[in-house]
C-alpha positions as CSV (number, residue, x, y, z in Angstrom):
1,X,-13.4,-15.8,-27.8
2,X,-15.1,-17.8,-24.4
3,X,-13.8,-16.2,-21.7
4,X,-12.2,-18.4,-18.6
5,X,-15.0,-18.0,-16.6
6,X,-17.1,-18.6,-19.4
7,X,-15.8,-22.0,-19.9
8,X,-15.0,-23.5,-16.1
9,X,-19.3,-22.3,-16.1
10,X,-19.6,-24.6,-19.6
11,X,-17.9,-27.5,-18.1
12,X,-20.1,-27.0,-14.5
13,X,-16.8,-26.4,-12.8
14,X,-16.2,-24.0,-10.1
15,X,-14.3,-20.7,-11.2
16,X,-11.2,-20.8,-9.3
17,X,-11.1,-16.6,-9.4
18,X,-14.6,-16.4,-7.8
19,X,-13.6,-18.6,-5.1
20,X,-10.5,-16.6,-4.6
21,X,-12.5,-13.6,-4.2
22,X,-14.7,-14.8,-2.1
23,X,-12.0,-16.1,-0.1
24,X,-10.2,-12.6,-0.4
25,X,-13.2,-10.5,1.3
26,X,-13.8,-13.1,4.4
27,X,-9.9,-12.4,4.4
28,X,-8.8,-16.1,4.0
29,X,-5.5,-14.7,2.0
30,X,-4.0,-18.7,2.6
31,X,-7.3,-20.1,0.9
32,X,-7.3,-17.5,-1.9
33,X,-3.6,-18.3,-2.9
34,X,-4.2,-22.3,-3.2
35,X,-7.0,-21.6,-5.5
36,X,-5.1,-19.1,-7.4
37,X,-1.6,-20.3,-7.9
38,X,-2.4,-23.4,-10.0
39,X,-5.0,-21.1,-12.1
40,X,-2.4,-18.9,-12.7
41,X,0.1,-20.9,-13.7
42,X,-2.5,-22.5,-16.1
43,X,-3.0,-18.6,-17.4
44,X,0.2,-16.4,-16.7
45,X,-1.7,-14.1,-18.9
46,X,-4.9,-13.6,-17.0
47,X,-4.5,-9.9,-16.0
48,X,-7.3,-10.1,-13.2
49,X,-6.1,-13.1,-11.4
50,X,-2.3,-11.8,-11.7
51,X,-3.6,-8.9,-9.7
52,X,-5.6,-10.3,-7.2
53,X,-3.1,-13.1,-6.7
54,X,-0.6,-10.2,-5.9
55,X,-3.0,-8.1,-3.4
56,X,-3.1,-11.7,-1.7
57,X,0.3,-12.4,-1.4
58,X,0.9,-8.5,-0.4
59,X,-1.7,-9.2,2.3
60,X,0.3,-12.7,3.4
61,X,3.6,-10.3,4.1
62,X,5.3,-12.2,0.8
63,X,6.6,-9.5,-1.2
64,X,8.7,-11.1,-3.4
65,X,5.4,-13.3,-4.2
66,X,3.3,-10.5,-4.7
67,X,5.4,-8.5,-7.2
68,X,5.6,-11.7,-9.5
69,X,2.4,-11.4,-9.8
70,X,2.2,-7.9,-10.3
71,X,5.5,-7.3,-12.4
72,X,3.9,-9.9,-14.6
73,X,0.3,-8.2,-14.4
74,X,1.9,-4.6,-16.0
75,X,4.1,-6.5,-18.4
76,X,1.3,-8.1,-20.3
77,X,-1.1,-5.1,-19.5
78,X,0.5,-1.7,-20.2
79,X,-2.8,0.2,-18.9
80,X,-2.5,-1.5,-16.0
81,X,1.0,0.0,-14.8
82,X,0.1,3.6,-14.1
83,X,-2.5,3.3,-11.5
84,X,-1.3,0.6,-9.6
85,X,-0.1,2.2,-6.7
86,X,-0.7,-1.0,-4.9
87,X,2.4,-2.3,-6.7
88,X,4.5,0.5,-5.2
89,X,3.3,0.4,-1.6
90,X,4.6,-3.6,-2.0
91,X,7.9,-2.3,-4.1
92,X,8.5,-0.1,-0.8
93,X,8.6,-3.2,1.5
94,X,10.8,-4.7,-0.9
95,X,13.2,-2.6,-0.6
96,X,13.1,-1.7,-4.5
97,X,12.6,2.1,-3.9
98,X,13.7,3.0,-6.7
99,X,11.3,1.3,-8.9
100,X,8.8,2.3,-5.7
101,X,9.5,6.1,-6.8
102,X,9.0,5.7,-10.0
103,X,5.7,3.6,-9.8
104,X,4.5,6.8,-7.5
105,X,5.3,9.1,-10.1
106,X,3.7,7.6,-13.0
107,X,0.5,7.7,-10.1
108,X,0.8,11.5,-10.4
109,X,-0.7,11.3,-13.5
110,X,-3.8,9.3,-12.5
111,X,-4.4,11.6,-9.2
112,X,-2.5,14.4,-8.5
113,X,-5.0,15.2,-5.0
114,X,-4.2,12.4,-3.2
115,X,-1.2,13.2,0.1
116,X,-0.6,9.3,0.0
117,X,0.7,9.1,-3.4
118,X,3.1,12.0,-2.6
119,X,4.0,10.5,1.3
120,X,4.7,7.0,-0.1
121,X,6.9,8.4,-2.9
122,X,8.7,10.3,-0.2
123,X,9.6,7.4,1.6
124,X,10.5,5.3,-1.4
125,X,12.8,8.3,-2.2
126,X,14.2,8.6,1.2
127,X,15.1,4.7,1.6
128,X,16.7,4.7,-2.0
129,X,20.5,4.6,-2.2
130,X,22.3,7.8,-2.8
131,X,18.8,10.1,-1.7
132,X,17.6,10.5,1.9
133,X,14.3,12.4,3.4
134,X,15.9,16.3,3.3
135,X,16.3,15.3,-0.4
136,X,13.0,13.3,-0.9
137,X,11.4,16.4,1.3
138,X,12.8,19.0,-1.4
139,X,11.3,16.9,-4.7
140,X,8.1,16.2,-2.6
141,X,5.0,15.7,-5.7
142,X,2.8,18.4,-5.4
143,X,-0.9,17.7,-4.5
144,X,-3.8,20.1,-5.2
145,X,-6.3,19.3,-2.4
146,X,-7.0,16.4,-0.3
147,X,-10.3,17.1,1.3
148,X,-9.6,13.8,3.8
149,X,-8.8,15.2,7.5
150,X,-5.8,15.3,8.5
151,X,-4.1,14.6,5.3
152,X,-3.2,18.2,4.3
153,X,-1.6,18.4,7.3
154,X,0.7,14.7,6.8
155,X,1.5,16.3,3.8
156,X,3.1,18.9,5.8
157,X,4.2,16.8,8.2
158,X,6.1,14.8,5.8
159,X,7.5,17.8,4.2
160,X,9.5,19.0,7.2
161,X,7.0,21.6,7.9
162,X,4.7,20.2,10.5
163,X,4.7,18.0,13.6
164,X,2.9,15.3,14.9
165,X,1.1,17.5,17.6
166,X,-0.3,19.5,14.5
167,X,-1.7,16.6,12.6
168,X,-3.3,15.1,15.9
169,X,-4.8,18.7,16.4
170,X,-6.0,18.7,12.7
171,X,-7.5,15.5,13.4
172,X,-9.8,17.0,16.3
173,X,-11.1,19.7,14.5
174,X,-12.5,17.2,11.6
175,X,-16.1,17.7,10.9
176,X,-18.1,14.1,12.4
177,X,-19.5,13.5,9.2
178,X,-16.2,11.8,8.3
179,X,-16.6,9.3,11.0
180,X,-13.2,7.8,12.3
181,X,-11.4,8.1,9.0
182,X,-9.2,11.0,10.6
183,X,-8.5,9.1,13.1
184,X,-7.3,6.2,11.0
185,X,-5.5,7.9,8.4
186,X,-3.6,10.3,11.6
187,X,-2.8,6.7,12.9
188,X,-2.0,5.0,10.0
189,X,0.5,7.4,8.7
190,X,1.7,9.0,12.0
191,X,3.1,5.2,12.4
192,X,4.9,5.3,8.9
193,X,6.3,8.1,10.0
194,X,8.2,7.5,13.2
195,X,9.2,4.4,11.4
196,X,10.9,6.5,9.1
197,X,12.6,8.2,11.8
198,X,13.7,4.6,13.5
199,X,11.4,5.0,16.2
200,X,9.6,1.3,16.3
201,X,8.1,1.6,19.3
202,X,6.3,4.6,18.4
203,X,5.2,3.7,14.9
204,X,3.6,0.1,16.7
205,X,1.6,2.0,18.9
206,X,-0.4,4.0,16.2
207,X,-0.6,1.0,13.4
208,X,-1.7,-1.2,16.9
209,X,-4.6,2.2,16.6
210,X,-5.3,2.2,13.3
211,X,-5.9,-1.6,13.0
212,X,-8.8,-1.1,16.3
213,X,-10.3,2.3,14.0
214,X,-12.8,1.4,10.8
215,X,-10.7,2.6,8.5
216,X,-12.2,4.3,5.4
217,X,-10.5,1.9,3.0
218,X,-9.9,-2.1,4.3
219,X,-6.3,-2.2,1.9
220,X,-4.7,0.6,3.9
221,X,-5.9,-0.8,7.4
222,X,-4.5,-4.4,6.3
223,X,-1.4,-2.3,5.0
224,X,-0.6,-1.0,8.3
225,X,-1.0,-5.0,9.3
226,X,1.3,-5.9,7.4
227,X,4.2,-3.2,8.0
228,X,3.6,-4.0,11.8
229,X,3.9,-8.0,11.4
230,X,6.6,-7.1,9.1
231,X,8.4,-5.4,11.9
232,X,7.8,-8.0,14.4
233,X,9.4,-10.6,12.2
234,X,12.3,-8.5,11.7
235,X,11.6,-8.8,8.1
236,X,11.7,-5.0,7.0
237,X,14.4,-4.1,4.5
238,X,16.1,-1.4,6.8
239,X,15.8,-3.3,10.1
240,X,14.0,-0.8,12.0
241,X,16.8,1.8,11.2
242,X,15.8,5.7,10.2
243,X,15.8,6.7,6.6
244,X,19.2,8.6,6.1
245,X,19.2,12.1,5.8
């Protein structure tokens, strides 16, 4: 069977999904989404433009937008549901931490050394109804080894078992062959912190640092974005207010 791209190339049309993409990388999310919401209401069923259509809307602070996309993505593609961590991270601003928890779990599987699966599992956890962080902290998922500085130490730090001052220390003593990626990961996830803790203020000033850092991966920089427009707009699900405990 011709693939999409196969045809729009047959009929010497341009392929909607490679203009999306090309608008995606220059970061023209609003360009990306006109192209891609008419193509994908002409294919609900095409797994690769359900997926970038909801990393665009994620990146436009439209939640609800993006997990159409994506719900629909792992509905009609199974394989799809276990690694997309992505999903969860966007569940989390949703405020469907439940669903957030589980998507993080069923990451476990797929990487069981990475601290962020296990920190943004700990936050869906601590936002959900009837949980709370001393109970996230206690069913934390355990990670083998992250060799990123300072993440060993976030781990900890999210556990109840380190502080801030230890992480930024961590963060000092990373070897400069890792560039500014300590940096931006201590920034980036020293602000979701205090934002767990209802300090705003706080948690601004480091994702207002991670955003000036090159971050080691573009989708967690832009992630930080998008938590601290969130914030501005007063559009977070708990207003600013600490995860119970």
């Amino acid at each position: 069977m011709m693939s999409i791209v196969a045809i729009y190339l047959m009929l010497g049309q341009a392929d909607p999904l490679l203009d999306a993409q090309n608008s995606y990388r220059k970061q023209d999310y609003a360009a990306a989404a006109q192209r891609l919401e008419p193509f994908v209401k002409e294919n609900p069923d095409a797994v690769e433009a359900l997926s970038l259509l909801g990393t665009v809307e994620f990146m436009r602070g439209d939640m609800v937008k993006a997990l159409v996309a994506w719900d629909r993505q792992v509905k009609v593609h199974k394989p799809s549901y276990a690694p997309h961590w992505q999903r969860g991270i966007a569940l989390y601003y949703a405020g469907r931490h439940k669903e957030g928890r589980e998507q993080f779990e069923a990451y476990q599987a797929v990487d069981g050394n990475d601290v962020e699966n296990s920190v943004w599992k700990l936050m869906c956890q601590a936002r959900e109804p009837g949980q709370g962080l001393e109970k996230a902290q206690k069913n934390m998922l355990p990670i083998g080894l992250d060799r990123r500085v300072p993440m060993m130490e976030v781990l900890d730090l999210y556990a109840g078992k380190s502080s801030i001052e230890k992480v930024k220390a961590q963060t000092l003593k990373a070897p400069e062959n890792q560039g500014t990626k300590p940096q931006f990961y201590e920034a980036l996830y020293l602000g979701l912190w205090e934002d767990l803790q209802g300090n705003v203020k706080a948690s601004q000033g480091h994702f207002e640092r991670a955003m000036k850092l090159e971050p080691a991966s573009v989708y967690m920089r832009e992630v930080g974005r998008v938590h601290r427009d969130l914030a501005l707009a007063g559009k977070l699900p708990w207003k600013g207010s600490p995860a119970p405990r």
